[in-house]
C-alpha positions, -999 to 999 in steps of 0.1 A, spaced: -65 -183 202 -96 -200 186 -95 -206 148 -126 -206 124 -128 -226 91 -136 -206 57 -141 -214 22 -119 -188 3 -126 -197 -38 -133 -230 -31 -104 -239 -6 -111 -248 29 -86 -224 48 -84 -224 89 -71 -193 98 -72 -180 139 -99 -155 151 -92 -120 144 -73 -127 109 -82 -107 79 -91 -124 47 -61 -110 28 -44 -130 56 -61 -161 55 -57 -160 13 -23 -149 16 -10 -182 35 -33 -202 17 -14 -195 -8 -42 -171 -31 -35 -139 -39 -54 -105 -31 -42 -75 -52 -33 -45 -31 -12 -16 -26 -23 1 9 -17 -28 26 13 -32 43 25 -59 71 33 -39 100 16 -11 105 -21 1 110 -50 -12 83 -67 18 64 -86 -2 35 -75 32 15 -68 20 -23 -100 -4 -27 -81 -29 -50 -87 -60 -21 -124 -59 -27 -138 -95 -24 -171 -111 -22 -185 -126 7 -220 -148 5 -245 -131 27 -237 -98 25 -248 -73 1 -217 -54 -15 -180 -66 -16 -159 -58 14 -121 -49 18 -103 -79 24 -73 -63 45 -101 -45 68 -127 -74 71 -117 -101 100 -127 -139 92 -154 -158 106 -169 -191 109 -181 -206 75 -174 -173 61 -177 -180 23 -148 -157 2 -147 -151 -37 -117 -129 -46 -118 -136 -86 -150 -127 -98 -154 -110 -134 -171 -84 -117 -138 -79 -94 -117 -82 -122 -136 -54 -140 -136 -34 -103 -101 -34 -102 -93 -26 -139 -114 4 -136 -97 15 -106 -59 9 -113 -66 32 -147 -84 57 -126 -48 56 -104 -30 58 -137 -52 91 -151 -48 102 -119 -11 109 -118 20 110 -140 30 71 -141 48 72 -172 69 38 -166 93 43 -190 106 76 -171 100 64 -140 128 48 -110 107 23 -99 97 9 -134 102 -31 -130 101 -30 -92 61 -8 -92 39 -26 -72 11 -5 -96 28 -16 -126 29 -50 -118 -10 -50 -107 -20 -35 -141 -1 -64 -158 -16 -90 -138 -52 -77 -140 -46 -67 -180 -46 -30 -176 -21 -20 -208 -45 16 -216 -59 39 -198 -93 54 -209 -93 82 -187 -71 114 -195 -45 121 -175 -47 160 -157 -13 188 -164 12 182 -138 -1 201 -106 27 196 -81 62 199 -83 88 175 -68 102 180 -35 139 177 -36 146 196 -7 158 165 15 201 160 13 188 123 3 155 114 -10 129 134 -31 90 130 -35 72 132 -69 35 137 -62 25 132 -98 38 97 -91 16 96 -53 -13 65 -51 -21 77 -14 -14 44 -2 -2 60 31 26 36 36 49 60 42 27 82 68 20 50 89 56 39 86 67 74 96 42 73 127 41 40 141 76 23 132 98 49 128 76 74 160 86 105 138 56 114 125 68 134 99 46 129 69 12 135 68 -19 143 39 -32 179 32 -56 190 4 -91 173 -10 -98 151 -39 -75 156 -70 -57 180 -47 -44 160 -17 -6 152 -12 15 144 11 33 175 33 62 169 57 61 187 89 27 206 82 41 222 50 73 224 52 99 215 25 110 178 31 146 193 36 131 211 62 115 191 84 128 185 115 109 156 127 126 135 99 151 115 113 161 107 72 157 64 80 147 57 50 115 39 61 93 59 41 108 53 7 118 15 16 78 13 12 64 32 -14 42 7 -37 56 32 -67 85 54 -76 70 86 -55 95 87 -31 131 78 -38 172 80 -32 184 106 -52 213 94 -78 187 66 -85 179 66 -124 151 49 -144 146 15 -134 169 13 -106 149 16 -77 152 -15 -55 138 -11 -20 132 -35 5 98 -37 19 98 -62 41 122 -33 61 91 -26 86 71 -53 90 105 -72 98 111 -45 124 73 -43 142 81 -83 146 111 -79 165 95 -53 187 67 -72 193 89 -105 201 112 -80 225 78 -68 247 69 -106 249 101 -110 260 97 -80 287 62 -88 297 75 -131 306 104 -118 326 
């Protein structure tokens, strides 16, 4: 496949054709905040956080959704960024119930650790009253919505690695959260297959093992990408015999 040649904060990168720009950065060793994203499933561009600058065009652009091109020129540290994302990671915080101290995944939160890298330690919006309750319906795992970013990790996970297609998004605004099985209690669904796959990618602590306490929740989310590369190596494998 054909490679192009960008400039991503000042570095020359060479990255092949098709490549995001969270990618490219990625192996060129800069970083690009983000907590849809996930290696190995589908691209959404749903939490906003990757927002870069690209010369030429007239308002910043997801860099997980927008593909690289030929003397593409990238800024992903800008103070207006920096000031982007700040707003938006407290507007994820006021949007929810992310009281870290309570919470399971406290020290392993992909959201935590984004507010302390970007110097988010307040919130200036108010939090809203509890609206949901949790879900502990399933023998394992339970769901806290007050602790939900709407990454949609687990819904793509669900779908396209695990084929269950068990989770899915229902309501509007302030009101949306994730239903299993159309509205049925998790415990109830009987399209889950209880893999685990879900929880081993939730950015936060909405989804976890029950028995799990504050500050224990340790997942490992490299669980699907590691298994969409095996597949795809077994096809190629099919497809040369």
């Amino acid at each position: 496949m054909a490679g192009v040649t960008l400039m991503i904060d000042g570095v020359e990168v060479e990255a092949p054709a098709g490549e995001s720009i969270m990618q490219a950065a990625r192996r060129a060793g800069i970083n690009v905040p983000g907590l849809c994203q996930l290696d190995g499933v589908s691209v959404v561009g749903a939490c906003r956080l990757c927002m870069v600058e690209v010369a030429g065009t007239p308002r910043p652009r997801p860099a997980c959704a927008t593909t690289v091109a030929d003397a593409m020129d990238v800024h992903t540290d800008t103070k207006e960024l920096r000031e982007h994302r700040r707003v938006l990671l407290q507007m994820l915080f006021a949007e929810g119930q992310h009281i870290c101290a309570v919470c399971v995944a406290n020290g392993a939160c992909e959201l935590q650790t984004l507010a302390a890298e970007v110097g988010v330690d307040h919130v200036h919006f108010t939090p809203p009253a509890a609206r949901l309750s949790m879900d502990l319906s399933h023998e394992r795992f339970g769901y806290d919505p007050s602790r939900c970013v709407l990454c949609t990790r687990c819904v793509r996970a669900c779908a396209e690695v695990e084929g269950a297609y068990t989770w899915g998004v229902a309501g509007r605004g302030r009101e949306a959260h994730l239903v299993a099985d159309l509205g049925q209690p998790w415990g109830e669904a009987t399209s889950c297959t209880s893999c685990g796959k879900c929880v081993s990618v939730c950015p936060v602590g909405a989804l976890f093992e029950k028995g799990t306490s504050v500050g224990e929740r340790r997942v490992e989310r490299a669980l699907v990408s590691s298994l969409t590369a095996r597949r795809q190596r077994e096809s190629a494998r099919e497809v040369l015999k």
